[in-house]
C-alpha positions in Angstrom: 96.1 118.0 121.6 93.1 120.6 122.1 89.5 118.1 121.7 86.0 119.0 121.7 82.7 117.4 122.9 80.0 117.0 120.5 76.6 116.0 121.3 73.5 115.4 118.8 70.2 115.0 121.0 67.3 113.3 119.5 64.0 112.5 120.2 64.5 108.3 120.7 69.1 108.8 121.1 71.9 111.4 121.8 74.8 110.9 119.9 78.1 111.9 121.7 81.4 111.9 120.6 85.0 113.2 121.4 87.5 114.6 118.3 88.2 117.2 116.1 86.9 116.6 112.7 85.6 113.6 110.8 89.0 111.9 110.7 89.8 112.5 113.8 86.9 111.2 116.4 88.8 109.4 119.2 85.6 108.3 121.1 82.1 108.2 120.9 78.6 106.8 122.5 75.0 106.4 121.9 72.4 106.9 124.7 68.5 106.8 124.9 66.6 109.9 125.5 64.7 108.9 128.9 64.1 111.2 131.4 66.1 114.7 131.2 67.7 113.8 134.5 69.2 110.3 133.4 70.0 110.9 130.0 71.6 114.5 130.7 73.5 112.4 133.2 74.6 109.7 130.7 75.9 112.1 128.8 77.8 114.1 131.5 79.8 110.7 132.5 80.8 110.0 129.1 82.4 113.4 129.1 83.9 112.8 132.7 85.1 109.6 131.7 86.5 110.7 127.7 87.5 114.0 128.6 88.3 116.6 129.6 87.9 118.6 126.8 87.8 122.6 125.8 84.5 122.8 124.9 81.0 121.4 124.4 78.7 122.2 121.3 74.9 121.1 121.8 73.2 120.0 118.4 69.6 119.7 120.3 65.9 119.0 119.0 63.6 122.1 119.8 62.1 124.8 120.0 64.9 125.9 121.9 66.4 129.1 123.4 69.9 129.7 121.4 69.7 133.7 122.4 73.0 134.1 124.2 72.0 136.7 127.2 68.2 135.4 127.3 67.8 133.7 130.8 66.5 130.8 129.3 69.6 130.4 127.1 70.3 126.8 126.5 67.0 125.2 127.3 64.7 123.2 125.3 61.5 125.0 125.4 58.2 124.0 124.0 58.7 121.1 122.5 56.3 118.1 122.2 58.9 115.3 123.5 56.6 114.2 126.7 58.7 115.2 130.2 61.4 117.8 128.3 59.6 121.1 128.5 61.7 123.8 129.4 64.7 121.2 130.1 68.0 123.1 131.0 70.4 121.6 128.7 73.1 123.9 128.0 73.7 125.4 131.4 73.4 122.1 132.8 76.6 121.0 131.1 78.5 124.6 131.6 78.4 123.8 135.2 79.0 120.2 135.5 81.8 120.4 133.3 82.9 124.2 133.8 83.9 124.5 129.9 82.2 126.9 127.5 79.0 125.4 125.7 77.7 126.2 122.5 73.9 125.5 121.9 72.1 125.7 118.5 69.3 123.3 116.8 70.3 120.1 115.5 70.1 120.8 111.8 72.5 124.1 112.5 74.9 122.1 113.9 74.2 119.3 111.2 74.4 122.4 108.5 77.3 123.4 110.2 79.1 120.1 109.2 78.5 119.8 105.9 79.6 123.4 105.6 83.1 122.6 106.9 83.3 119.1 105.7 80.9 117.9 103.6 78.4 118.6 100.6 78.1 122.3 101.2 82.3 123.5 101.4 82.8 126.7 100.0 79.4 127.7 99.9 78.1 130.8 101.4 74.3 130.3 101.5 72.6 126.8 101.5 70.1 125.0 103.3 70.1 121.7 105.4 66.7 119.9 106.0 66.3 116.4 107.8 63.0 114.3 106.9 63.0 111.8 109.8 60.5 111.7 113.0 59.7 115.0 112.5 61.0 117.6 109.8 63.7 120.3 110.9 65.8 122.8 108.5 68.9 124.9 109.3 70.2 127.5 106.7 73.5 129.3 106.5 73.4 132.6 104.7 76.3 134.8 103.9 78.7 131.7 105.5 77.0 132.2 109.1 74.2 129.9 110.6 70.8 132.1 110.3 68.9 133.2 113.6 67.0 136.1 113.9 63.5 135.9 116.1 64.4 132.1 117.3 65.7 129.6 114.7 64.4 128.4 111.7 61.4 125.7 112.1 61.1 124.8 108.4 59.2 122.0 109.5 56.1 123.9 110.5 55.8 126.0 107.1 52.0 125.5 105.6 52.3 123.8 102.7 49.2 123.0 100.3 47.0 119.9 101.4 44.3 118.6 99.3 41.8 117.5 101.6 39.7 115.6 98.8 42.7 114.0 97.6 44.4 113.6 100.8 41.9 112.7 104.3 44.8 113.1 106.3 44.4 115.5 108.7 48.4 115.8 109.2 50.1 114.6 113.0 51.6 117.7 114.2 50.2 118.3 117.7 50.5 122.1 117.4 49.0 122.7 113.3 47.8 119.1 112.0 48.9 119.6 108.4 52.0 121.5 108.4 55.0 120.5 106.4 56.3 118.5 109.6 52.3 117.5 109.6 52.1 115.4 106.6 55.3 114.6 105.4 57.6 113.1 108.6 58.0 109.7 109.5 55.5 110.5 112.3 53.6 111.0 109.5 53.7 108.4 107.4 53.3 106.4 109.7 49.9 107.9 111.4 48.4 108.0 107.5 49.3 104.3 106.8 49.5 102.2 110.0 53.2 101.1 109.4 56.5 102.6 109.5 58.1 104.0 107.0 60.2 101.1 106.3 57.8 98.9 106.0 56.1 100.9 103.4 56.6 99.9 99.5 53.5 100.9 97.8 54.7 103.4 94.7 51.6 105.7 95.5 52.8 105.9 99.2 55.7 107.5 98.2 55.0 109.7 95.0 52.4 111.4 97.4 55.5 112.0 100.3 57.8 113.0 96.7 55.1 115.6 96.0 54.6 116.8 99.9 58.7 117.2 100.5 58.9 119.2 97.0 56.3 121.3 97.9 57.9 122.8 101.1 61.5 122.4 99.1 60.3 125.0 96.4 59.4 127.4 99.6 62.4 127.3 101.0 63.9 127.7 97.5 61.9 131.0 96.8 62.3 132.3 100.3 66.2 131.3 100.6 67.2 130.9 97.8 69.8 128.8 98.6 73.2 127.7 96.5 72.2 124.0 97.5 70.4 122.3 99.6 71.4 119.3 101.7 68.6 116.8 103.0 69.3 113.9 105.5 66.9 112.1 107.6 66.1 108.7 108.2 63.3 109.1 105.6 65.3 110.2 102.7 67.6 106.6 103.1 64.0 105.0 101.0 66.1 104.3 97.9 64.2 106.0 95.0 62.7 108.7 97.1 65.3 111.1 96.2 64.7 111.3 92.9 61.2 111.8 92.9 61.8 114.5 95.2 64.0 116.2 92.5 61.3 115.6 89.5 58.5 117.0 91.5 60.6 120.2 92.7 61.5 120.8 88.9 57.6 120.2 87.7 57.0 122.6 90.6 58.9 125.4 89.7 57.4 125.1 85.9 60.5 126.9 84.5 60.3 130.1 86.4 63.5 130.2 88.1 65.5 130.1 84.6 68.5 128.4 86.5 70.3 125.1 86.0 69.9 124.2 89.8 66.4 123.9 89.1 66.8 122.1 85.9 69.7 120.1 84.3 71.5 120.4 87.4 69.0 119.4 90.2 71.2 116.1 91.2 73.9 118.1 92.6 71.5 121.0 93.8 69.5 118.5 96.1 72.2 116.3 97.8 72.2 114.3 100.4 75.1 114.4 103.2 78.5 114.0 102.6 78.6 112.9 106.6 75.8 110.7 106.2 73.9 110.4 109.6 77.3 111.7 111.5 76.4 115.7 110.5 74.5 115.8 113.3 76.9 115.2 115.9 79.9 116.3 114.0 78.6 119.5 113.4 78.2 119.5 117.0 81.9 119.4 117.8 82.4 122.3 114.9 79.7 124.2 117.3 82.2 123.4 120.3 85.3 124.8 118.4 83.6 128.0 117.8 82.5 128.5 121.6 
């Protein structure tokens, strides 16, 4: 039977995995992200040794070069991870293991999931967003994964900041107080000395509530999305999920005359049917469409 390689890269871990859907993974692995060389090469011998298979879809943090024809196709470009600038990825695994590669973000592939087995089936436009080191948002609009200059980098939106209220300058290297800025777990951390696990003061987290719905409600006017998923290490706080929802409602102060918005803002704002495995299986959806 035809399987595909999926691979999730992250910032601290690459998820890797062999299958065809959710129910049907038949191997998977979990290695650090070191050095481009050694973990690229981690993840090439878990192919070798689990393979082969038809194809390889790359979930990968960013910025990143998804253009198919650009020379720089499949390389992680300007990111902040220390030692991965302008890392060649994608081409990298084309070679090595002379199948076809498909290379997107991580929260298009993890979009890509949900859209074909989880919280957003039989939708044509929604939105996926992951709240965890940093902030990143994928969107699907008119059933295919949106692209256009580069990708999407919801995470670096300009969102309202009360300096008075708020000292924080924000922790984004590249714009201090952008969404990303003020509301990761980079962020949370910066502001409060602690991580955000360790964090249980109720003013903590109506401030984060209020900084997540603020960039929601942007991506809600720009988007306008059927739904929108959010995942993310941060989101597991139990309790900040619904705070989230009040302060996206208060937001939007009855102007969008909707029951997404209103009654029906628990199933609007969801959080993934594939839990912390959209990443990576949306990665092997990205291989089956290679």
């Amino acid at each position: 039977m035809t399987v595909y390689g999926g691979i999730e890269t992250g910032g601290t871990k690459w998820e890797l995995a062999v299958g065809t859907a959710p129910d049907d993974v038949r191997a998977t692995a979990t290695v650090p992200t070191t050095t481009p060389a050694e973990t690229i090469g981690r993840a090439l011998g878990f192919f070798e040794r689990e393979g082969p298979v038809a194809a390889v879809g790359i979930g990968s943090f960013g910025p990143l070069d998804s253009k198919l024809g650009s020379p720089t196709w499949g390389h992680i470009t300007t990111t902040p991870k220390p030692g991965w600038s302008n890392t060649d990825v994608g081409p990298e695994f084309r070679r090595r293991l002379s199948v076809p590669v498909a290379f997107d973000t991580d929260v298009n592939a993890a979009a890509l999931g949900e859209h074909r087995w989880g919280a957003a089936q039989g939708l044509d436009t929604f939105c996926y967003v992951t709240v965890g080191t940093g902030i990143g948002g994928g969107a699907m609009v008119g059933g295919r994964l949106l692209h256009g200059l580069m990708h999407p980098e919801f995470g670096h939106m300009r969102i309202p900041h009360d300096l008075a209220a708020d000292p924080f300058p924000g922790a984004c290297p590249y714009h201090g107080d952008c969404w990303e800025g003020l509301a990761s777990g980079n962020a949370l951390a910066a502001r409060w000395g602690a991580p955000a696990s360790e964090l249980a003061d109720d003013a903590v987290w109506a401030l984060e509530a209020r900084y997540l719905a603020l960039g929601l409600v942007s991506v809600i006017s720009v988007l306008s999305p059927e739904r929108i998923v959010i995942g993310g290490g941060v989101m597991r706080r139990p309790g900040l999920l619904p705070l989230v929802r009040q302060e996206v409602v208060a937001l939007v102060n009855g102007y969008l005359d909707v029951p997404a918005v209103g009654a029906e803002i628990a199933t609007y704002i969801t959080l993934p049917a594939l839990n912390s495995r959209a990443g990576v299986l949306g990665a092997i959806a990205l291989a089956q469409t290679a």
